[in-house]
N, CA, C and O of each residue as an XYZ file, in Angstrom:
344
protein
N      -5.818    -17.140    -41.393
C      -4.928    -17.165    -40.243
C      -5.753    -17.158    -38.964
O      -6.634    -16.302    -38.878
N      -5.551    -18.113    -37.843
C      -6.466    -18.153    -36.894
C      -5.783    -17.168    -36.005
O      -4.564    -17.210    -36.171
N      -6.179    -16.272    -35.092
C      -5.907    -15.452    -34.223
C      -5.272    -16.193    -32.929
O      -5.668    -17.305    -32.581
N      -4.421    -15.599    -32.356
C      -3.625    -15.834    -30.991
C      -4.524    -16.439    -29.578
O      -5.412    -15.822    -28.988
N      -4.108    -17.539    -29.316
C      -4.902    -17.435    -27.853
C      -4.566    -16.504    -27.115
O      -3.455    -15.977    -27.057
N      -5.562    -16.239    -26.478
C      -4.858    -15.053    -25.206
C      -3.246    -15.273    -24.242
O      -2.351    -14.451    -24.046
N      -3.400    -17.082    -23.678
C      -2.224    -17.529    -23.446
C      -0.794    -17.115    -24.472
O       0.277    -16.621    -24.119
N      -1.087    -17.374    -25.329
C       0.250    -17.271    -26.264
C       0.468    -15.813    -26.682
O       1.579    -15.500    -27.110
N      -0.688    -14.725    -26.573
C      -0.108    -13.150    -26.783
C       0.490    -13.171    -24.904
O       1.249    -12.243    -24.624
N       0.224    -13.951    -23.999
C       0.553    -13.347    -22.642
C       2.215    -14.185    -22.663
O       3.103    -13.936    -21.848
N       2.300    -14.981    -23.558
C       3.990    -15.466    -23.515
C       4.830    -14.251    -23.799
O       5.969    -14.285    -23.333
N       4.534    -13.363    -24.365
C       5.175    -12.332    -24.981
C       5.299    -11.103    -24.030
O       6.251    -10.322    -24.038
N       4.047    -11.022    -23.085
C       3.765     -9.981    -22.492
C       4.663    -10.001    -21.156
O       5.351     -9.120    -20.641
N       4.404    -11.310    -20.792
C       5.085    -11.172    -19.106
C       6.180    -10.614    -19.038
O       6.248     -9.780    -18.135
N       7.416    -10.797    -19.879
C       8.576    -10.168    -19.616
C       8.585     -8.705    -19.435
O       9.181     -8.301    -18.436
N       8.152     -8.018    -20.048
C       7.751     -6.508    -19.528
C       7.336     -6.279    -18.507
O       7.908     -5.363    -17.917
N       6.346     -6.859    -17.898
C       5.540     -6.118    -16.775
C       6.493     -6.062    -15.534
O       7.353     -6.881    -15.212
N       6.127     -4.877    -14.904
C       6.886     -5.251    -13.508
C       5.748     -5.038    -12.275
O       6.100     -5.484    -11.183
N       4.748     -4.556    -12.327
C       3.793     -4.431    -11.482
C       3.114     -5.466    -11.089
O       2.886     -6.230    -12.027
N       2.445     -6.015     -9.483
C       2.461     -7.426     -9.492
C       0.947     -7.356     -9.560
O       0.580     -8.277     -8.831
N      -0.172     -6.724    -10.071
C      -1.175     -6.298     -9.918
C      -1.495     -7.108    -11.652
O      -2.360     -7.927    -11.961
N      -0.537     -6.541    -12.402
C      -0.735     -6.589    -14.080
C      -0.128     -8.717    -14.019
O      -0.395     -9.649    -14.779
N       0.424     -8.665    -13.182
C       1.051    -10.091    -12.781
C      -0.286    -11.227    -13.176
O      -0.444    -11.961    -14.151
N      -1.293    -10.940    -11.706
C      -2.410    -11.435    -11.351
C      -3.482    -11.598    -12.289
O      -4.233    -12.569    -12.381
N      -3.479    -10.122    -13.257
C      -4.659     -9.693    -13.943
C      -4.101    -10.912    -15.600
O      -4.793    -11.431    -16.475
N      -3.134    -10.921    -15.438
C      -2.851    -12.063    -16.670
C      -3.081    -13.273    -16.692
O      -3.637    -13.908    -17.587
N      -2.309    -13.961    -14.873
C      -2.567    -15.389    -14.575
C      -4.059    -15.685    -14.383
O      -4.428    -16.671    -15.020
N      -4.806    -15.201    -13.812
C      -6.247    -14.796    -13.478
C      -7.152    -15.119    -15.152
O      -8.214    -15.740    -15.101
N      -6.780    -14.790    -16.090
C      -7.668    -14.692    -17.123
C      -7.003    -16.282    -17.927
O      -7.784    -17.029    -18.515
N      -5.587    -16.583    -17.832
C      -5.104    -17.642    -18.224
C      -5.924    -19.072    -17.629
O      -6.594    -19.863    -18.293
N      -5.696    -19.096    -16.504
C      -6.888    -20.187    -15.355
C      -8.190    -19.967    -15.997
O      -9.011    -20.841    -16.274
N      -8.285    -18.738    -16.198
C      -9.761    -18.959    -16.440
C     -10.243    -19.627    -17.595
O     -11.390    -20.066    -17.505
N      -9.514    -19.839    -18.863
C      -9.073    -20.380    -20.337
C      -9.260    -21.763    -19.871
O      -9.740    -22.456    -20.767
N      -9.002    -22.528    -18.555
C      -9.544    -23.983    -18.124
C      -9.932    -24.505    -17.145
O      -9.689    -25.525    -16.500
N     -11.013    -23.114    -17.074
C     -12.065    -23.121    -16.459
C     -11.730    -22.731    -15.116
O     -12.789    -22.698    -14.489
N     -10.620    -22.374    -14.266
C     -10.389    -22.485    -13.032
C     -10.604    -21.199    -12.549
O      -9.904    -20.390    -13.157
N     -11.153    -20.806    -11.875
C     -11.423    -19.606    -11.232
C     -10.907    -19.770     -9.673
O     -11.116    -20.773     -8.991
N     -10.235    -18.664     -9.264
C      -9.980    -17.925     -7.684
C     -10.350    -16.995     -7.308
O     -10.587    -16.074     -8.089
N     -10.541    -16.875     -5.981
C     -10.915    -15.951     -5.008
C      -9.974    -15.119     -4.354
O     -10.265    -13.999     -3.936
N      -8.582    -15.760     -4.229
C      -7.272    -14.879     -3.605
C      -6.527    -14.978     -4.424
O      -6.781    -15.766     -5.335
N      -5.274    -14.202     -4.439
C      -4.239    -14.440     -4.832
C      -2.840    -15.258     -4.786
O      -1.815    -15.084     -5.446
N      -3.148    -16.218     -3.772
C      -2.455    -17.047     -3.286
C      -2.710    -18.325     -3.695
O      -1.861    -19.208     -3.571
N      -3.915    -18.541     -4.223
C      -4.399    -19.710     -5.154
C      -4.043    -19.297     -6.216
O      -3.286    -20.086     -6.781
N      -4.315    -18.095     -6.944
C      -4.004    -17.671     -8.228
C      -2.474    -18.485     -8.677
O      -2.275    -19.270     -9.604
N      -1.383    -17.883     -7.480
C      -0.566    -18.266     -7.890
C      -0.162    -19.663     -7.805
O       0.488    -20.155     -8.727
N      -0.465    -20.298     -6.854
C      -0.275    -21.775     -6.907
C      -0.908    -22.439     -7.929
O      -0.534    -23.514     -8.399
N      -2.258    -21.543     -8.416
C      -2.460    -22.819    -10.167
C      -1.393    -22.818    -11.128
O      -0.771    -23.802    -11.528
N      -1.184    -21.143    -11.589
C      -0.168    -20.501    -12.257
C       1.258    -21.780    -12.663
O       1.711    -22.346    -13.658
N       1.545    -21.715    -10.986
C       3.111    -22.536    -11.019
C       2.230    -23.957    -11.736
O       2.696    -24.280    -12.829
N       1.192    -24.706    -11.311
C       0.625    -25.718    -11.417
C       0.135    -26.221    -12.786
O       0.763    -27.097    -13.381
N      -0.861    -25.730    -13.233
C      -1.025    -25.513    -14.725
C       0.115    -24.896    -15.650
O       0.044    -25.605    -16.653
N       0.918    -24.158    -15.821
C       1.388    -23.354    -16.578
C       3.078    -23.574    -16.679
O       3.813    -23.896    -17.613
N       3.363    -23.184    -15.010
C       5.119    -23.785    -15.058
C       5.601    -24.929    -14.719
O       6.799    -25.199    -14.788
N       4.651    -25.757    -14.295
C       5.006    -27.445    -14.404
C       4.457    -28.015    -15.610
O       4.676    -29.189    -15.911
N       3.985    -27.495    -16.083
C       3.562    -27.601    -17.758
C       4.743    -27.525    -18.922
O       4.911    -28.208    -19.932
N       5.617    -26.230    -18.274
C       6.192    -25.746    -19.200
C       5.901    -24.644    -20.147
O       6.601    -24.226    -21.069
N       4.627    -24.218    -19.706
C       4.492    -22.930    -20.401
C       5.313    -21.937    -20.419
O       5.746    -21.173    -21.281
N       5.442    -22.080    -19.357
C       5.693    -20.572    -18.871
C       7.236    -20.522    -17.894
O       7.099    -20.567    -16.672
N       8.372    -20.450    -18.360
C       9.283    -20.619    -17.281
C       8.861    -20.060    -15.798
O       8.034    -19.199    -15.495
N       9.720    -20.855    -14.989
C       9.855    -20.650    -13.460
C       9.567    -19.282    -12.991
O       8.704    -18.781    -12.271
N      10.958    -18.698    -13.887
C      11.708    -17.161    -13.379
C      10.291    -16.573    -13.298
O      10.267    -15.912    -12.260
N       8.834    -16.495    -14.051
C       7.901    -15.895    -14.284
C       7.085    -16.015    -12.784
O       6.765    -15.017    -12.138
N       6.863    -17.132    -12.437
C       6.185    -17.291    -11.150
C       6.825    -16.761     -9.732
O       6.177    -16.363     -8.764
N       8.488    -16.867     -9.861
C       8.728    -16.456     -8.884
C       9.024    -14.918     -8.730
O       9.251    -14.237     -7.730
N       8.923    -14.523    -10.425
C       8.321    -12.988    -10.260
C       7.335    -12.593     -9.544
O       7.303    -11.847     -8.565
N       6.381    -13.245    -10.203
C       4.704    -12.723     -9.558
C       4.841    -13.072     -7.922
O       4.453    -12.228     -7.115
N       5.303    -14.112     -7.543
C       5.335    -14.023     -6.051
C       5.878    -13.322     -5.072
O       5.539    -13.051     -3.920
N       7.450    -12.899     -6.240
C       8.180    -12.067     -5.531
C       7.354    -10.389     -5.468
O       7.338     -9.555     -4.562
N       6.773    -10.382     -6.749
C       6.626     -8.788     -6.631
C       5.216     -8.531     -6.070
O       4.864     -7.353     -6.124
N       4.284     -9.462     -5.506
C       3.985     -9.476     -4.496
C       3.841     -9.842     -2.898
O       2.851     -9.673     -2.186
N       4.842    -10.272     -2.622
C       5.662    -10.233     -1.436
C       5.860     -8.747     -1.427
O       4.964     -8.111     -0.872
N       6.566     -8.272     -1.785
C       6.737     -6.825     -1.670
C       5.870     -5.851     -1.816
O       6.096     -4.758     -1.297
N       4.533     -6.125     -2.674
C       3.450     -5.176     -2.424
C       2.918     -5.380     -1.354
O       2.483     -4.356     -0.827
N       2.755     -6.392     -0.751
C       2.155     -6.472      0.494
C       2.539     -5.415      2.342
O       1.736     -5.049      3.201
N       3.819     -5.282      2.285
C       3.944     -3.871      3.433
C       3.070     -2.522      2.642
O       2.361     -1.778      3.319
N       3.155     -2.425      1.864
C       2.372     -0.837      1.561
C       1.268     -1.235      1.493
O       0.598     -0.204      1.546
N       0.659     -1.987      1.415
C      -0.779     -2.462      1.482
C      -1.157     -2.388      2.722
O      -2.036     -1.549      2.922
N      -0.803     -2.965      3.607
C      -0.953     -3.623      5.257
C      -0.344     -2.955      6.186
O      -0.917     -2.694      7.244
N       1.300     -2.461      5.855
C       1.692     -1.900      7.285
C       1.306     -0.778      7.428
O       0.857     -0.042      6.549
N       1.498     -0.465      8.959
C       1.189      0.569      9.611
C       1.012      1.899      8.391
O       1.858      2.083      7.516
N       0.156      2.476      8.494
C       0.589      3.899      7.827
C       1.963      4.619      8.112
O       2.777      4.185      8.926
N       2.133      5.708      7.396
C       3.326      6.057      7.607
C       3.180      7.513      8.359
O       2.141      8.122      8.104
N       4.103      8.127      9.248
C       3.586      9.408      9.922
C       4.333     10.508      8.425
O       5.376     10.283      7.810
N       3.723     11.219      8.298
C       4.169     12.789      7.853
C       4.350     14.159      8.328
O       3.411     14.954      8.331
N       5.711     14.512      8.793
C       5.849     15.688      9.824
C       5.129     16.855      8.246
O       5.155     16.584      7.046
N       4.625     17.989      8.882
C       3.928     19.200      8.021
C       5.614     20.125      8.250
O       5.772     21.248      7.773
């Protein structure tokens, strides 16, 4: 029995995750399977949709997860700190 590509154990995986960190750390190693390497995450995701969900790997709903759920990590990352009364 030949063992799983990494791609095809990550068909299984995405639906669980909700963190957009575990998002990246999947698409990131998938690209890398053909050869494509990034520097941001904003390329990450544009191969992702490119290779993978215009492919058909990988439905849509998946990419516009990862974009969505980082869209939203991005204020706690960047905005202002927050004040804390003692």
């Amino acid at each position: 029995m030949q063992p799983k590509s990494f791609s095809k154990r990550c068909i299984y995986a995405i639906p669980s995750i909700a963190h957009t960190t575990r998002f990246f750390y999947i698409a990131d190693p998938l690209l890398n399977e053909k050869e494509l390497r990034f520097s941001k995450h904003g390329s990450v995701h544009g191969a992702f949709a490119q290779h993978y969900v215009k492919a058909k790997i990988f439905a849509e709903k998946y990419h516009k997860r990862m974009t969505g759920a980082f869209r939203r990590r991005m204020p706690g990352d960047y905005d202002k700190i927050a004040r804390f009364n003692s």
